[in-house]
C-alpha positions in Angstrom: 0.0 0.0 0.0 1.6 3.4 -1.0 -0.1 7.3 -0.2 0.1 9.7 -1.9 2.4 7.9 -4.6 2.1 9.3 -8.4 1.1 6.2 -10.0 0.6 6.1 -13.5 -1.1 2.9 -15.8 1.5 0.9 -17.3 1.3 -1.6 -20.2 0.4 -4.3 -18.2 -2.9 -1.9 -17.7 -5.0 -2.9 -20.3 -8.7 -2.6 -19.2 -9.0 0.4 -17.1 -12.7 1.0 -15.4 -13.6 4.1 -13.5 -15.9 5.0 -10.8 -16.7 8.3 -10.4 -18.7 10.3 -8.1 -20.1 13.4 -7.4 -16.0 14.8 -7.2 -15.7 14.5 -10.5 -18.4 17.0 -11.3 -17.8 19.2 -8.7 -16.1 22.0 -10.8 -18.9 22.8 -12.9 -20.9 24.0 -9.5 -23.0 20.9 -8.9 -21.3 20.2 -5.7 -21.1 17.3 -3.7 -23.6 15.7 -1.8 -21.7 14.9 1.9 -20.0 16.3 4.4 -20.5 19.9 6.3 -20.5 21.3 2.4 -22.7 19.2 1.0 -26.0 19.8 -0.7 -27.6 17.1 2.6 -26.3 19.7 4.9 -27.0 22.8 3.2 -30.4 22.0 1.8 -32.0 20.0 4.4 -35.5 20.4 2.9 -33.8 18.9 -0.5 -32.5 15.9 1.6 -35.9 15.1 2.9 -37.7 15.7 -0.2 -35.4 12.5 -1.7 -36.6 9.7 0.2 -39.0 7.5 -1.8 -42.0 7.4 1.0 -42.6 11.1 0.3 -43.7 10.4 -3.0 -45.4 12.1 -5.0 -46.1 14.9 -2.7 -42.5 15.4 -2.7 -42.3 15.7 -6.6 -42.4 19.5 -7.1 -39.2 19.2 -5.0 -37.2 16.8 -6.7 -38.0 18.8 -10.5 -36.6 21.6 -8.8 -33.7 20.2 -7.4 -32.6 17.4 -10.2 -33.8 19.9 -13.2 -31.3 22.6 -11.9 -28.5 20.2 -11.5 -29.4 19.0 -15.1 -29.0 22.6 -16.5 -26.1 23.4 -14.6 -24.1 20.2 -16.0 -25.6 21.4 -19.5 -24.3 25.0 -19.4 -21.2 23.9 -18.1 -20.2 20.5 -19.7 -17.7 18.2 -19.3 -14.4 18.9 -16.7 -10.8 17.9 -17.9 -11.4 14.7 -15.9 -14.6 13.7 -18.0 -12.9 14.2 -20.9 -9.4 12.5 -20.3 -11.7 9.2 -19.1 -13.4 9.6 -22.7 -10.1 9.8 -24.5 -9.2 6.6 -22.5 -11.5 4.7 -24.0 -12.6 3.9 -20.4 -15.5 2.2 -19.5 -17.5 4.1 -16.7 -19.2 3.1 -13.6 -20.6 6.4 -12.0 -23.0 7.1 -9.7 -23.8 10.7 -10.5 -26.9 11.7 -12.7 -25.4 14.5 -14.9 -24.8 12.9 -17.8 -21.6 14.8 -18.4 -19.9 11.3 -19.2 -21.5 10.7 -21.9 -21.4 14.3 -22.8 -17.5 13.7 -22.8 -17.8 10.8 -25.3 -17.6 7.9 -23.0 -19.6 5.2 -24.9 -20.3 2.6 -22.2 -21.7 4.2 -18.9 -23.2 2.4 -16.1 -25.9 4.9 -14.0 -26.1 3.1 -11.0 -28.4 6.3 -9.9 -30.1 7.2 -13.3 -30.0 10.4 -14.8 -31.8 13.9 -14.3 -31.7 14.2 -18.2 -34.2 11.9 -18.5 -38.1 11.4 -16.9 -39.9 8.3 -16.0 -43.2 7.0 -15.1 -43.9 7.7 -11.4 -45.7 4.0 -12.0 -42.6 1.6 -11.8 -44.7 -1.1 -13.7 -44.6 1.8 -16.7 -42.1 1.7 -19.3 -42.3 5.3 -20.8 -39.4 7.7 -20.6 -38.4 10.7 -22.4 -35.5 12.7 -22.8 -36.2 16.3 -20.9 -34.8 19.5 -22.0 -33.6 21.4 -18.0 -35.2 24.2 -17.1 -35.8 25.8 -13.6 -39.2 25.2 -11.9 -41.1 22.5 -9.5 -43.4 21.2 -13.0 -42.3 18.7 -15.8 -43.2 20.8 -17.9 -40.5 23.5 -16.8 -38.4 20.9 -18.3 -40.0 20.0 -21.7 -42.2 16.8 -20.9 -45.5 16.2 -19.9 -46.9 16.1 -16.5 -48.5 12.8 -16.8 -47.5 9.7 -18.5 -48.8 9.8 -21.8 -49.3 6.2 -21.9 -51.0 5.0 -18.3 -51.6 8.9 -17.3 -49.3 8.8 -13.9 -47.2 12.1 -13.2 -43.9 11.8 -14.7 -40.9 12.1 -12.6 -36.9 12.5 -12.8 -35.3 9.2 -13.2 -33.3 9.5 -10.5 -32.7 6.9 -7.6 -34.1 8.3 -4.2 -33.2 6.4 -0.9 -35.2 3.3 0.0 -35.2 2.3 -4.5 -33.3 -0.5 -5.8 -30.7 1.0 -8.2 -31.7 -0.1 -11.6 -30.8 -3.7 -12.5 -29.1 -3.3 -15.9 -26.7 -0.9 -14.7 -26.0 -2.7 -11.9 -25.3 -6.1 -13.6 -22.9 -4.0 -16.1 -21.0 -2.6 -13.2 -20.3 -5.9 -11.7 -19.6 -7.1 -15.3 -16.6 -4.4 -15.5 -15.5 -4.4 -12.3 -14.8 -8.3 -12.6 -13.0 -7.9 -15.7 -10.4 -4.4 -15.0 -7.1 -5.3 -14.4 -7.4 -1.2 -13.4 -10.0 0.0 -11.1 -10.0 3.5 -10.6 -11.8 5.2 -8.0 -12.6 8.9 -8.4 -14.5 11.5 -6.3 -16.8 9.6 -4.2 -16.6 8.3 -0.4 -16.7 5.1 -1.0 -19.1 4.0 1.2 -22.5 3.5 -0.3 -23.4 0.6 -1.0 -23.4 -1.4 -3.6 -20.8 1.0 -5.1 -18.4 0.7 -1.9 -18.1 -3.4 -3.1 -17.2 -2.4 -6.4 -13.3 -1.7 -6.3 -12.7 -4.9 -3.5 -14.8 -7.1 -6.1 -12.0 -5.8 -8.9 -9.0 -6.7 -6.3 -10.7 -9.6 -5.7 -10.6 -10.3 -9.6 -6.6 -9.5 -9.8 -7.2 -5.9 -10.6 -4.7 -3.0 -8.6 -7.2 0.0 -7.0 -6.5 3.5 -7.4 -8.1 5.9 -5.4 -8.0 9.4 -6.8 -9.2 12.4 -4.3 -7.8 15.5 -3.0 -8.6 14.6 0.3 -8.7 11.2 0.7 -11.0 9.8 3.1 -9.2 8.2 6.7 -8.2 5.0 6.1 -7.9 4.6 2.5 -4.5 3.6 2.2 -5.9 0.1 3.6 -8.3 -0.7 1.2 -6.8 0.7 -2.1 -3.6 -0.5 -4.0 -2.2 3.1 -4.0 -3.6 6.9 -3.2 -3.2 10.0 -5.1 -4.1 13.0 -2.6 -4.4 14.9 -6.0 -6.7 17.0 -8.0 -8.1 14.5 -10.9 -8.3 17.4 -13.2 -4.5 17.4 -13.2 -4.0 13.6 -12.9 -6.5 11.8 -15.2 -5.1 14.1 -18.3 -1.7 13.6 -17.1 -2.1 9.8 -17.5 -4.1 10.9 -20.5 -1.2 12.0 -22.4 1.4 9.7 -21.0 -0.9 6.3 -22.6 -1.1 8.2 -25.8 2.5 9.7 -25.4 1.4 13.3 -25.9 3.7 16.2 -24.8 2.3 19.5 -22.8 -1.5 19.9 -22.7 -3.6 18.4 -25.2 -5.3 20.4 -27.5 -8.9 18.7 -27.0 -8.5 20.3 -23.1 -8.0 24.3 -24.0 -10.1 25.2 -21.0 -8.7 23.9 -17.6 -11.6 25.3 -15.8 
């Protein structure tokens, strides 16, 4: 176990899966979600408003909430971390709902906690969902789709996971799929300790795979459950390993904006 070591991939890297978290994303103003700065501690109300029994009282709420984080990851688009995962090639496993992976060009993405750019059926037997446009206010249509299913006539919600749902199953299945099979498993901007995601990088060791945790302030205790920890910004890192894979000198011309 090594801190704080500058590990970079080697050859003998050849399938390299991420997790990311809300970290990741942090730059572009959505903020994380723990600790004394977190959106939980800030925005009690919103915190409340995202367990599952408050449904659908709570639903004016959550279109507020997950619309704006929608539009801010819109406006702002991918960070120099997004992108230098895309450039990769990477396959993602992340549990944010900004879509700014895919936004990046990462092709496959498991959303182990949906995605505020799309809506669902508030009826979980319903299949329907749409694509939304963000917007600010507490109605769907503030953010370009209907109030009420237009196939069984429930309301229509953000398909986001709340607390007390069972992340969806697909992207669940997929994560394990990847985790099983990196021989790299690379941890970025999340605590670590929600589960199912917190088995993730132990089921990769488990698999032969070396764990990298990358975070700026790493949580206590780290050191014992990943391979090696970079107390470093993944902005810097993640293109850094970027252009050492590809052999590419200075700053890449696909990141001009180190925002």
């Amino acid at each position: 176990m090594t801190a704080g070591s500058r590990f970079v991939p080697g050859p003998e890297h050849q399938v390299i899966v991420f997790l990311t978290g809300s970290g990741i994303s942090a730059r572009t103003g959505l903020g994380t979600f723990r600790g004394p700065e977190g959106l939980w501690a800030l925005e009690p109300e919103t915190e409340q408003a995202m367990h599952a029994e408050l449904l659908p009282d709570s639903l004016p709420q959550l279109w507020r909430v997950w619309g704006r984080m929608a539009r801010i990851a819109l406006e702002h688009g991918p960070t120099p971390g997004h992108r230098a995962i895309a450039r990769l090639g990477a396959p993602v496993i992340t549990q944010n709902i900004d879509g700014l992976h895919q936004a990046a060009g990462s092709e496959v993405v498991a959303e182990l906690h949906g995605s505020a750019l799309r809506t669902v059926c508030l009826d979980e037997h319903c299949t329907w969902t749409a694509l939304l446009t963000p917007g600010d206010g507490s109605r769907p249509t503030d953010h370009g789709v209907p109030a009420r299913c237009p196939r069984c006539g429930a309301p229509s919600r953000p398909d986001v996971v709340l607390f007390d749902e069972q992340l969806p199953q697909p992207a669940l299945e997929l994560a394990m799929r990847l985790a099983q099979r990196a021989d790299l498993f690379v941890v970025v901007g999340t605590s670590g300790v929600v589960f199912p995601s917190a088995q993730l990088a132990p089921l990769a060791a488990a698999h032969g795979a070396t764990t990298v945790l990358i975070d700026i302030d790493p949580p206590v205790g780290s050191s014992t459950l990943f391979d090696h920890v970079l107390a470093e910004d993944a902005h810097e890192v993640l293109p850094d390993w970027e252009r050492h894979i590809h052999r590419v000198g200075g700053t890449s011309f696909l990141d001009p904006f180190l925002l």
